[in-house]
SEFIZA-3560 file (N, C-alpha, C; in Angstrom, 3 decimals):
REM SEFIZA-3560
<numar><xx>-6.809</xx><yy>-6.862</yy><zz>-0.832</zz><atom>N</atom></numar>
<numar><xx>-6.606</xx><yy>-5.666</yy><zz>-0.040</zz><atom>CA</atom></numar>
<numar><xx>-5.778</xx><yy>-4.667</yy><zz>-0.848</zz><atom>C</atom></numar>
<numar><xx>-6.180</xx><yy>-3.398</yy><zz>-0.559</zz><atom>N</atom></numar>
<numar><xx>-5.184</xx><yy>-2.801</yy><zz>-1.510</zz><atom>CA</atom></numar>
<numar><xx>-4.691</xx><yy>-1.851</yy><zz>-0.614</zz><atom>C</atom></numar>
<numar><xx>-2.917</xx><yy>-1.263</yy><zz>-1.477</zz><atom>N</atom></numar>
<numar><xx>-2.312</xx><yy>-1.063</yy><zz>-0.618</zz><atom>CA</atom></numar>
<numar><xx>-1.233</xx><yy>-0.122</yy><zz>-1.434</zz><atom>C</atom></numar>
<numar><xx>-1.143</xx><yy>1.432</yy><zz>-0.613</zz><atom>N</atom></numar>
<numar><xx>-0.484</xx><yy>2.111</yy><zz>-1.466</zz><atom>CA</atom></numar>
<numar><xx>1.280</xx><yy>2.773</yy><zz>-0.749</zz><atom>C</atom></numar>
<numar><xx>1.763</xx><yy>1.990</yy><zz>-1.426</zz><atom>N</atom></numar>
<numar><xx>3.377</xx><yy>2.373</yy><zz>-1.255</zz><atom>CA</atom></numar>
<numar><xx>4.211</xx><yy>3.531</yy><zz>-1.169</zz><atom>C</atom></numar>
<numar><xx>4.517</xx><yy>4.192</yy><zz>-0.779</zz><atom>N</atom></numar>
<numar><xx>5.449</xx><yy>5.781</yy><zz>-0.882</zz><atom>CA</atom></numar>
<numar><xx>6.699</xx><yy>5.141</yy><zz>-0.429</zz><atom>C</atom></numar>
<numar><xx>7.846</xx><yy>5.443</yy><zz>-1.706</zz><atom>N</atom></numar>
<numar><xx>8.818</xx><yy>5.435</yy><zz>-1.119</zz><atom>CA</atom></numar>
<numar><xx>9.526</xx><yy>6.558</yy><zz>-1.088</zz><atom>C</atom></numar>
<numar><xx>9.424</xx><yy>6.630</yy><zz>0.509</zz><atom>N</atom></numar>
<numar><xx>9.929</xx><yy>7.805</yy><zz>1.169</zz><atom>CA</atom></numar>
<numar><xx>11.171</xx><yy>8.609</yy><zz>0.964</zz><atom>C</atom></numar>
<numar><xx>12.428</xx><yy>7.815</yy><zz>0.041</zz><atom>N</atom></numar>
<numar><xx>13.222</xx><yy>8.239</yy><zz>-0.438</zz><atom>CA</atom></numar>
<numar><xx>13.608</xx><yy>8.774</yy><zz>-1.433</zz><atom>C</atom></numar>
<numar><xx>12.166</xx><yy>8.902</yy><zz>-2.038</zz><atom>N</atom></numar>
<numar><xx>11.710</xx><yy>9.628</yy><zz>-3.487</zz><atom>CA</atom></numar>
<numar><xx>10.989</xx><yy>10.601</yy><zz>-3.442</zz><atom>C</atom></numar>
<numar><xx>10.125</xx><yy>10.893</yy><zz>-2.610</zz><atom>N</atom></numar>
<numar><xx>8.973</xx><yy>11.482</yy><zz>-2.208</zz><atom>CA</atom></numar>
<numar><xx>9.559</xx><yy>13.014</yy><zz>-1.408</zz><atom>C</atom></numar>
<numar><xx>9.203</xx><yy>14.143</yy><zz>-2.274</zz><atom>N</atom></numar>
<numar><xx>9.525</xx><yy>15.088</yy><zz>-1.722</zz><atom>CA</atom></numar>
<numar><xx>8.662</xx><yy>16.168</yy><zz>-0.956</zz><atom>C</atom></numar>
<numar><xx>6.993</xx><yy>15.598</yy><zz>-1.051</zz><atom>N</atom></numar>
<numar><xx>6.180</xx><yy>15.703</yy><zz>0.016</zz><atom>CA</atom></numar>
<numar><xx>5.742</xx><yy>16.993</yy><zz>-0.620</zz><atom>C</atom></numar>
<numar><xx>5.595</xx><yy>17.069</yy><zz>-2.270</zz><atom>N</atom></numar>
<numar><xx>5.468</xx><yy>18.135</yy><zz>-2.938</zz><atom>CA</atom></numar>
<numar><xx>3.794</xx><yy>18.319</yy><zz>-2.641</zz><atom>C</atom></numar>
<numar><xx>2.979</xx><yy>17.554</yy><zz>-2.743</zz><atom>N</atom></numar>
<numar><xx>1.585</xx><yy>17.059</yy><zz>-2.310</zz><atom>CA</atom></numar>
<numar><xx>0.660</xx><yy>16.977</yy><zz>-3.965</zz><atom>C</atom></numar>
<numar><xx>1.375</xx><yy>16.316</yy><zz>-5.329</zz><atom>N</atom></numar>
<numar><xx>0.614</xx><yy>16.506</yy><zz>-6.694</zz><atom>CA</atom></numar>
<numar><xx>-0.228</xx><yy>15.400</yy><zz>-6.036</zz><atom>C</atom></numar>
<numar><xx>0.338</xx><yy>14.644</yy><zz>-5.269</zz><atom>N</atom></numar>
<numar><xx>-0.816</xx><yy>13.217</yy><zz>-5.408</zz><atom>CA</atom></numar>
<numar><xx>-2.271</xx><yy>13.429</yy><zz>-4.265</zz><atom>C</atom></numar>
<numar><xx>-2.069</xx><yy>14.416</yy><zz>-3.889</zz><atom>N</atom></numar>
<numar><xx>-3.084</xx><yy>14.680</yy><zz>-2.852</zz><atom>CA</atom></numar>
<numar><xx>-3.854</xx><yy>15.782</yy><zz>-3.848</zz><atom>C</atom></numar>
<numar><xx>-3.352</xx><yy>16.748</yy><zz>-4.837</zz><atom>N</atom></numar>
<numar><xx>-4.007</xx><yy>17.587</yy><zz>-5.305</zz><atom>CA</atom></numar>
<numar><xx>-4.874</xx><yy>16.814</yy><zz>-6.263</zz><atom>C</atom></numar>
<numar><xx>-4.420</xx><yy>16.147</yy><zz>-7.352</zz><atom>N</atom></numar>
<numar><xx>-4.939</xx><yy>15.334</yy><zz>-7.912</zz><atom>CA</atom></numar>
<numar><xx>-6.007</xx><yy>14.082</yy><zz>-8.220</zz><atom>C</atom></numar>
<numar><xx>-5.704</xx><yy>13.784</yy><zz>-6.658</zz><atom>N</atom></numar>
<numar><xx>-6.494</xx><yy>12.634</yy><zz>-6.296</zz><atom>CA</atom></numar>
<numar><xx>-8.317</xx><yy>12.854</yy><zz>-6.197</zz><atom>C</atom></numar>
<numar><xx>-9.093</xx><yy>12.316</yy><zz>-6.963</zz><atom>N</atom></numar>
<numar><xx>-10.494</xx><yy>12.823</yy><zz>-6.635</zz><atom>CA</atom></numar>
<numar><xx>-10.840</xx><yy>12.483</yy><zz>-5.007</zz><atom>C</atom></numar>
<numar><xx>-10.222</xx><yy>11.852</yy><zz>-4.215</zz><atom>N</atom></numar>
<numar><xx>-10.732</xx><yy>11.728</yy><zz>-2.400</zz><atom>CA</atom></numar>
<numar><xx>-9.337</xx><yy>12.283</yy><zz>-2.154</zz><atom>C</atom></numar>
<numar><xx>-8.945</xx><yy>13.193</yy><zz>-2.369</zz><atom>N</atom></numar>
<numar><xx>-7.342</xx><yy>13.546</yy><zz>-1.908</zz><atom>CA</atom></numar>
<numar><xx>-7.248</xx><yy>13.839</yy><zz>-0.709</zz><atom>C</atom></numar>
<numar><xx>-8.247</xx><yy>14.434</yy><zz>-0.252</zz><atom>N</atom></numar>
<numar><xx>-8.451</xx><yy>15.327</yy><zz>1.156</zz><atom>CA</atom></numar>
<numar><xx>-8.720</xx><yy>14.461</yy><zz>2.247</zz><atom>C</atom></numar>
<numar><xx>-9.206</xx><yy>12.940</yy><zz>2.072</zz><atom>N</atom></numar>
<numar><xx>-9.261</xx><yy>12.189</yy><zz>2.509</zz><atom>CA</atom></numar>
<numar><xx>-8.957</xx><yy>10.700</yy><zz>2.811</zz><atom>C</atom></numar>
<numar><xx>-7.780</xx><yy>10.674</yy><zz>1.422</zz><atom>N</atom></numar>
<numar><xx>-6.519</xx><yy>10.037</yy><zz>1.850</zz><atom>CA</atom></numar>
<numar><xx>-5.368</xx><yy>10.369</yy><zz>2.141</zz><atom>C</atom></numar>
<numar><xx>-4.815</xx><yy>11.435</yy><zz>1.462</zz><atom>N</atom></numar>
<numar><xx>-3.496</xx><yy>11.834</yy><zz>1.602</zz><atom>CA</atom></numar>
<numar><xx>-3.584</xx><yy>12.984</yy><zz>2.920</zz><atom>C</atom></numar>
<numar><xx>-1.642</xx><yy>12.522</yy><zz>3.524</zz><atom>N</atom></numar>
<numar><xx>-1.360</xx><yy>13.096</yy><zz>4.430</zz><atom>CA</atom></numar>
<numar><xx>-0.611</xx><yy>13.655</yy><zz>3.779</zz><atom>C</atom></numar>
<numar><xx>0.201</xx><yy>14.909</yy><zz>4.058</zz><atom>N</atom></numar>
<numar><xx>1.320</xx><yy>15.541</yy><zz>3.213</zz><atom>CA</atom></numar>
<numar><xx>2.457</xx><yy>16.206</yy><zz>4.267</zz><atom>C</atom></numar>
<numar><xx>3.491</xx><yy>15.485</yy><zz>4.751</zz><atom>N</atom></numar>
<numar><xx>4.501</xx><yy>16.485</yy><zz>5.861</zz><atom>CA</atom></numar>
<numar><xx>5.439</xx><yy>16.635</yy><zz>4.879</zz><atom>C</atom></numar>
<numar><xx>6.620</xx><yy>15.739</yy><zz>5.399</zz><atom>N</atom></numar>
<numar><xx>7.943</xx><yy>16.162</yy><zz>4.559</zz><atom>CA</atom></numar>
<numar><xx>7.635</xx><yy>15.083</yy><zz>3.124</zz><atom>C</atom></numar>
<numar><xx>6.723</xx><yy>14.134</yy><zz>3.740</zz><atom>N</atom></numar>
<numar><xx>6.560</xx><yy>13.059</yy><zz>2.614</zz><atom>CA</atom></numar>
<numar><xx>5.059</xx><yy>12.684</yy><zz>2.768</zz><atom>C</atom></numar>
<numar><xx>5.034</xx><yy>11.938</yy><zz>1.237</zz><atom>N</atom></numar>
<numar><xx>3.280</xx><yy>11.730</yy><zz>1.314</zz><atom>CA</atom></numar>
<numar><xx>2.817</xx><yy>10.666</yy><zz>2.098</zz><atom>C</atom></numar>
<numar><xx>1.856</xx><yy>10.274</yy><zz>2.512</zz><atom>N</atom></numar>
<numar><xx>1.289</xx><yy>9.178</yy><zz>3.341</zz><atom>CA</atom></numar>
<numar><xx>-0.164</xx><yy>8.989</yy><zz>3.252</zz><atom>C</atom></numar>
<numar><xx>-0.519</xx><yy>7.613</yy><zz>2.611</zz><atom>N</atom></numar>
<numar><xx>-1.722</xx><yy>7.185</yy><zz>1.937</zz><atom>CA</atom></numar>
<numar><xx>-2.616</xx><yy>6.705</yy><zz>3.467</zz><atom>C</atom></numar>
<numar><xx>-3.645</xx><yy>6.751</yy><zz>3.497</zz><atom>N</atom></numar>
<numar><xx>-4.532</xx><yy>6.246</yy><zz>4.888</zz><atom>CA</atom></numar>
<numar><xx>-6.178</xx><yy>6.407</yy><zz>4.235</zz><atom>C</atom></numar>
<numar><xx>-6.830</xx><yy>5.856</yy><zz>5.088</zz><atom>N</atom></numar>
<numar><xx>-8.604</xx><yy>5.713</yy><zz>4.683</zz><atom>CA</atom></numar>
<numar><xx>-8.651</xx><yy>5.251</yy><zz>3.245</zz><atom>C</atom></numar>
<numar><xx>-7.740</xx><yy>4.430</yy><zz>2.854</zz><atom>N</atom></numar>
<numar><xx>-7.805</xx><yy>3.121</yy><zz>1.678</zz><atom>CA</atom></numar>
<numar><xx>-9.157</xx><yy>3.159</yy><zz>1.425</zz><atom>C</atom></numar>
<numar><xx>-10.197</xx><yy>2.823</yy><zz>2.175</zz><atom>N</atom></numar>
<numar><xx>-11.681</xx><yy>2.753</yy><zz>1.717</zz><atom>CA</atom></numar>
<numar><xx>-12.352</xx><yy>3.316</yy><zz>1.167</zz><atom>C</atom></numar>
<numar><xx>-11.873</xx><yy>4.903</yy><zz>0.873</zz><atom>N</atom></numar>
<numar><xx>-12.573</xx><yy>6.184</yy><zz>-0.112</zz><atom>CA</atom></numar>
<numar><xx>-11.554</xx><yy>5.542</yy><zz>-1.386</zz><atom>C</atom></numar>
<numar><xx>-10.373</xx><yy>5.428</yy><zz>-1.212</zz><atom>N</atom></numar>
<numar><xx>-10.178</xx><yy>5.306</yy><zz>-3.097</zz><atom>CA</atom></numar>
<numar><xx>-10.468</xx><yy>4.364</yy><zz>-4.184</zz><atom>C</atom></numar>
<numar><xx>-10.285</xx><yy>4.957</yy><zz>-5.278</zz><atom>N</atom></numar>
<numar><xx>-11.276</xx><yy>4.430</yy><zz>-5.971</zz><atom>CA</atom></numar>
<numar><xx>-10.342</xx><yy>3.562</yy><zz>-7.239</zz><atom>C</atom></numar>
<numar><xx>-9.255</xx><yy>3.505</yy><zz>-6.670</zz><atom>N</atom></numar>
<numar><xx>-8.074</xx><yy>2.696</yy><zz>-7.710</zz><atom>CA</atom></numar>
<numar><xx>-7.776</xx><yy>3.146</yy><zz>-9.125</zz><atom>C</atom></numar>
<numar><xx>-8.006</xx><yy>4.604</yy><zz>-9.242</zz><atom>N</atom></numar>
<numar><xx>-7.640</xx><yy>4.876</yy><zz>-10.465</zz><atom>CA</atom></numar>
<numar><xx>-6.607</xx><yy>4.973</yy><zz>-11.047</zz><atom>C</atom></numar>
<numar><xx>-5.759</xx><yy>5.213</yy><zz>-9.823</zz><atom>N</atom></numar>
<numar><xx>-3.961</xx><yy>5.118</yy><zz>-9.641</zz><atom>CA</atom></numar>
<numar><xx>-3.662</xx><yy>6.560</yy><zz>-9.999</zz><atom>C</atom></numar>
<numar><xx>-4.444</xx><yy>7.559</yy><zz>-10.231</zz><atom>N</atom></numar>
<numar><xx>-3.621</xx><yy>9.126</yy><zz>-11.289</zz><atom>CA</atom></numar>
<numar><xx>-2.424</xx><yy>9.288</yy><zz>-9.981</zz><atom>C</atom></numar>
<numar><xx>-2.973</xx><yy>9.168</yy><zz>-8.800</zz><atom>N</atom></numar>
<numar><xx>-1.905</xx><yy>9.536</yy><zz>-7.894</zz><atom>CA</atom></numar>
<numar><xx>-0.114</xx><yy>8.935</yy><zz>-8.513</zz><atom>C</atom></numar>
<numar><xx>-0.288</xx><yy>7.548</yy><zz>-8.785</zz><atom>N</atom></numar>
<numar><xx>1.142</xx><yy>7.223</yy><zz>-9.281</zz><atom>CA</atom></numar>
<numar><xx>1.497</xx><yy>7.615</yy><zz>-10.498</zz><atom>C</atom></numar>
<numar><xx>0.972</xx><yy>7.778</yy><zz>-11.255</zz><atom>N</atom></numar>
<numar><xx>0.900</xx><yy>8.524</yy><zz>-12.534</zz><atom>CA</atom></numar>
<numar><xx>1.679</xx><yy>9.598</yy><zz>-12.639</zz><atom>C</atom></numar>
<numar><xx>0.954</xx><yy>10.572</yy><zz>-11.824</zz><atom>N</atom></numar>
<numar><xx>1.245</xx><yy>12.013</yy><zz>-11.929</zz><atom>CA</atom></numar>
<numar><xx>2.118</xx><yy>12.029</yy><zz>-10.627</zz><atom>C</atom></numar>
<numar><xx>2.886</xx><yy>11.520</yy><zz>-10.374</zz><atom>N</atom></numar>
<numar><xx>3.540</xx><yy>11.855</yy><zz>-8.995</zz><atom>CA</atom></numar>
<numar><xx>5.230</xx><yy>12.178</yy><zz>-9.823</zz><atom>C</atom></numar>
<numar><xx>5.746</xx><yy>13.029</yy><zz>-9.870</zz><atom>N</atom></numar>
<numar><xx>6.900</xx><yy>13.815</yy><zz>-10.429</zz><atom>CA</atom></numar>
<numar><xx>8.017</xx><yy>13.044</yy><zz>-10.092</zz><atom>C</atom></numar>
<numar><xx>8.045</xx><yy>12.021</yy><zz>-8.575</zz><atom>N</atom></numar>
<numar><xx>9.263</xx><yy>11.136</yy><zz>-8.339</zz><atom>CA</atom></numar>
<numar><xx>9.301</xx><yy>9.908</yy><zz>-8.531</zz><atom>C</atom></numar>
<numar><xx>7.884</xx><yy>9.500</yy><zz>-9.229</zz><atom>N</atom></numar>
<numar><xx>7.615</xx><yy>8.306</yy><zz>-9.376</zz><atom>CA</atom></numar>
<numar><xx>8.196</xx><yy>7.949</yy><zz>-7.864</zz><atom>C</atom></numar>
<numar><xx>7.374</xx><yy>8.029</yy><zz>-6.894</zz><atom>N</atom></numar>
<numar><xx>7.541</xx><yy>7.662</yy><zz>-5.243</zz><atom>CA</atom></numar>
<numar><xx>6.310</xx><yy>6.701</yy><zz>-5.327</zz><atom>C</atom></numar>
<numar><xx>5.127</xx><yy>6.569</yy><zz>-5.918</zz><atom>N</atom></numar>
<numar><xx>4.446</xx><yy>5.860</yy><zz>-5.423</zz><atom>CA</atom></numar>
<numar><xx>3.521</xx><yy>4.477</yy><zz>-6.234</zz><atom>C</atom></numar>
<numar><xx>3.555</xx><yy>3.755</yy><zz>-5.392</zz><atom>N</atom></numar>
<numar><xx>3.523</xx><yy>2.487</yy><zz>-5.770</zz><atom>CA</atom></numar>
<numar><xx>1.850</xx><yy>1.635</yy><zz>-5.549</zz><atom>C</atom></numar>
<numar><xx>0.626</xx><yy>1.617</yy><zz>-6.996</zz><atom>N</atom></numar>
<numar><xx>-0.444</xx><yy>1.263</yy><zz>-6.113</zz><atom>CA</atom></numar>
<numar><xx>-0.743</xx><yy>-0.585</yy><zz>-6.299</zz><atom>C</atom></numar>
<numar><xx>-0.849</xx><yy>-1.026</yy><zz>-5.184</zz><atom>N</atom></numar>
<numar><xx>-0.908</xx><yy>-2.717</yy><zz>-5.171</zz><atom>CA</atom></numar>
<numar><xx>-2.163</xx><yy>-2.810</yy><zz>-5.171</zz><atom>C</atom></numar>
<numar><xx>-2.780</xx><yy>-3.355</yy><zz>-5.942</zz><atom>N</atom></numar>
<numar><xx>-4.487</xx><yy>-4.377</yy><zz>-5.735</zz><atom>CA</atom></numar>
<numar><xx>-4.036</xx><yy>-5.372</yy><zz>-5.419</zz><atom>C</atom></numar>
<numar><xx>-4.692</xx><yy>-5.838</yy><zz>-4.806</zz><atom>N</atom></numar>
<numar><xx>-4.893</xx><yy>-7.370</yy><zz>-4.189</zz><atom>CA</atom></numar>
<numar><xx>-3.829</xx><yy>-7.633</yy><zz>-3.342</zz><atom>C</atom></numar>
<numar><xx>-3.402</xx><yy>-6.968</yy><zz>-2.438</zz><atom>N</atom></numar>
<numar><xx>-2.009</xx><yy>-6.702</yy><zz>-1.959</zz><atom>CA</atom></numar>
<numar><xx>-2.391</xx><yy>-7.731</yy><zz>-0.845</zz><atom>C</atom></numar>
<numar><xx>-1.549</xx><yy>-8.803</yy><zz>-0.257</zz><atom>N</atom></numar>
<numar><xx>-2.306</xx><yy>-9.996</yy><zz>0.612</zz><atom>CA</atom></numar>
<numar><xx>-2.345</xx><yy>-8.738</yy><zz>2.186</zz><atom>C</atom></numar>
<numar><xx>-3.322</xx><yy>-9.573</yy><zz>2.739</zz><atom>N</atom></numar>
<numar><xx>-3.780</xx><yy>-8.854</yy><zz>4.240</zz><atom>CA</atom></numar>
<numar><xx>-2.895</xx><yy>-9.545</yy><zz>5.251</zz><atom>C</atom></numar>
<numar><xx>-2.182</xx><yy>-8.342</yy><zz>6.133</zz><atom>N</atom></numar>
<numar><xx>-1.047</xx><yy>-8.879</yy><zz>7.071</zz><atom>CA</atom></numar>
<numar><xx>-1.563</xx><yy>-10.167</yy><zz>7.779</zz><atom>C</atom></numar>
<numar><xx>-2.441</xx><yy>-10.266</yy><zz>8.088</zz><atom>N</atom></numar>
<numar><xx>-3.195</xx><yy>-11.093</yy><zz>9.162</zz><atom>CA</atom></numar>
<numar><xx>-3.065</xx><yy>-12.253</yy><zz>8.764</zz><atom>C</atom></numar>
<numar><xx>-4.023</xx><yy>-12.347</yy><zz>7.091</zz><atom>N</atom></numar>
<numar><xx>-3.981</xx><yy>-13.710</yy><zz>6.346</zz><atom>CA</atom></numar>
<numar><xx>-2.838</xx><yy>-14.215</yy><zz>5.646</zz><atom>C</atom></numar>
<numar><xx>-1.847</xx><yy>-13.217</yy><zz>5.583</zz><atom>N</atom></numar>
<numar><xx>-0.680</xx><yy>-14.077</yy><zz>5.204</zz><atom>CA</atom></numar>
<numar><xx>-0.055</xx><yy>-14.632</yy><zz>6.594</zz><atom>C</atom></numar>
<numar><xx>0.018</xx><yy>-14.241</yy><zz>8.087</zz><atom>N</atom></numar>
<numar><xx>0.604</xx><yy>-14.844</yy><zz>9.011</zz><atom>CA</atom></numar>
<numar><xx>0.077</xx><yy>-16.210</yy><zz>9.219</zz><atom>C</atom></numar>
<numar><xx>-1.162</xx><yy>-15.834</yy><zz>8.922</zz><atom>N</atom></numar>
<numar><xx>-2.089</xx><yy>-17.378</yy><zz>9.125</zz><atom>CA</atom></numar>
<numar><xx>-1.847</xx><yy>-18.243</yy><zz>8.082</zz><atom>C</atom></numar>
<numar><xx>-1.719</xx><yy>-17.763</yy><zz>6.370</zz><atom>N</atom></numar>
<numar><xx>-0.990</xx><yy>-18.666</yy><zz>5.805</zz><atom>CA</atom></numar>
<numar><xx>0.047</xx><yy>-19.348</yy><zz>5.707</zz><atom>C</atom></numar>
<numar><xx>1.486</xx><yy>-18.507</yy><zz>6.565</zz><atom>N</atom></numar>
<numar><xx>2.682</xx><yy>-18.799</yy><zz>6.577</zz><atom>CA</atom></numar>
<numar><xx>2.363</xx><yy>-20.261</yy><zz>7.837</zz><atom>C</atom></numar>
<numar><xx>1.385</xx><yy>-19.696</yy><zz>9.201</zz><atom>N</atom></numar>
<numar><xx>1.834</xx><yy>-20.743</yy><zz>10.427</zz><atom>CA</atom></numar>
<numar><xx>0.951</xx><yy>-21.713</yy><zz>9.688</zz><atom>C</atom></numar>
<numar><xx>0.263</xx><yy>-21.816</yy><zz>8.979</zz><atom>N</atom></numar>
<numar><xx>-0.825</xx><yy>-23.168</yy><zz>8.766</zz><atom>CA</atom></numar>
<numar><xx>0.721</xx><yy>-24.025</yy><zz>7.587</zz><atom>C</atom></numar>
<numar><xx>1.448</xx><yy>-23.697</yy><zz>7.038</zz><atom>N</atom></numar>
<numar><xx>2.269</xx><yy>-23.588</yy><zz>5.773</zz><atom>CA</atom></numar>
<numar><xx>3.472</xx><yy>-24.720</yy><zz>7.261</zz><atom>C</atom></numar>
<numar><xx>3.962</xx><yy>-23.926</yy><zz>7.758</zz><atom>N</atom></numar>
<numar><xx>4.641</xx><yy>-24.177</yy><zz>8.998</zz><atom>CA</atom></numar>
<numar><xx>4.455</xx><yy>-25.916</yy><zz>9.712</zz><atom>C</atom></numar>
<numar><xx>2.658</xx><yy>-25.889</yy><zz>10.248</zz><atom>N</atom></numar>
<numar><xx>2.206</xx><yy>-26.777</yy><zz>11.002</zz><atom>CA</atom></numar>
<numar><xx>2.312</xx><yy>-27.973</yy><zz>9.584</zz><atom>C</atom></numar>
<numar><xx>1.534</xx><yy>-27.722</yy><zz>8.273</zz><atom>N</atom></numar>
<numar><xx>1.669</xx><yy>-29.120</yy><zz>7.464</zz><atom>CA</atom></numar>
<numar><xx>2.986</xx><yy>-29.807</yy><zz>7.365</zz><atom>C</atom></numar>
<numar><xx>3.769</xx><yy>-28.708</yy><zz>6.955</zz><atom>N</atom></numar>
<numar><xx>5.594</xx><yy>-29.463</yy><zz>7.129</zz><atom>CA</atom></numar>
<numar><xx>5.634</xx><yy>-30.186</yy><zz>8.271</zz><atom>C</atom></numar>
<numar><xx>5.872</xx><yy>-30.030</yy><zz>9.641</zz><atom>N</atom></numar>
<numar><xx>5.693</xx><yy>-30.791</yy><zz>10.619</zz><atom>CA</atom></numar>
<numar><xx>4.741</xx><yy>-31.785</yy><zz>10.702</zz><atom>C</atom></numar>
<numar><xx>3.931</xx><yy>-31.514</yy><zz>10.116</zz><atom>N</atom></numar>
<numar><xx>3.034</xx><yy>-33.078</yy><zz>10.329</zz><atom>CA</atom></numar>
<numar><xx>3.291</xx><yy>-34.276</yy><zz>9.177</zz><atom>C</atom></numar>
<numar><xx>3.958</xx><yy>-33.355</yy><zz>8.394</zz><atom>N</atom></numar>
<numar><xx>4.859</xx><yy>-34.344</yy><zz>7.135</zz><atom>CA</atom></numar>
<numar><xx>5.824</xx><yy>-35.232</yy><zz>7.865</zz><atom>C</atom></numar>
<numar><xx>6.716</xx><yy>-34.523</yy><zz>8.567</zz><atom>N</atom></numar>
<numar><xx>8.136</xx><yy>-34.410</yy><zz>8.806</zz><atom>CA</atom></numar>
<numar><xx>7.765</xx><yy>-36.032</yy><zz>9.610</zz><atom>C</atom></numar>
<numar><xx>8.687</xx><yy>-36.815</yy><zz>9.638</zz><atom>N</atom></numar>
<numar><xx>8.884</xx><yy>-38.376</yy><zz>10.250</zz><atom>CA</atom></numar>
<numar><xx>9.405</xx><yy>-38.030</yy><zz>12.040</zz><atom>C</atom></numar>
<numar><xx>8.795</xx><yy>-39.011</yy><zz>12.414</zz><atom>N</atom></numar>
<numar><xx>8.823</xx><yy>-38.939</yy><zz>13.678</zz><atom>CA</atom></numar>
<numar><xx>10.624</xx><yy>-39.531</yy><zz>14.436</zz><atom>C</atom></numar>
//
């Protein structure tokens, strides 16, 4: 899953990573700070972190999926207990 980071405390919501971006218009949000969304148009080239002036942004491939890591953690959870002595 991939997954793109802004940290918001860097990010001065100048909008290079939205200008730049070849789907810019259709990922990036731009208020006071940037905000990545519709993941499915980009194309992982990263220029957005590249060219971003605060170094604010951060791009993860293979970033694990919230869902499948909860399910990895409780399945992770249940084997310990079935280890564990009665």
């Amino acid at each position: 899953m991939l997954k793109i980071e802004v940290d918001k405390d860097k990010c001065t919501g100048c909008g290079e990573c939205k200008e730049i971006c070849p789907k810019g218009q259709k990922i990036w949000t731009i208020n006071k700070t940037a905000h990545a969304s519709n993941l499915e148009y980009c194309h992982v080239c990263t220029i957005c972190a590249s060219r971003c002036p605060e170094d604010a942004i951060t791009v993860i491939r293979n970033a694990p999926d919230d869902e499948e890591e909860k399910k990895r953690i409780k399945k992770s959870k249940e084997d310990t207990r079935e280890k564990l002595p009665l």
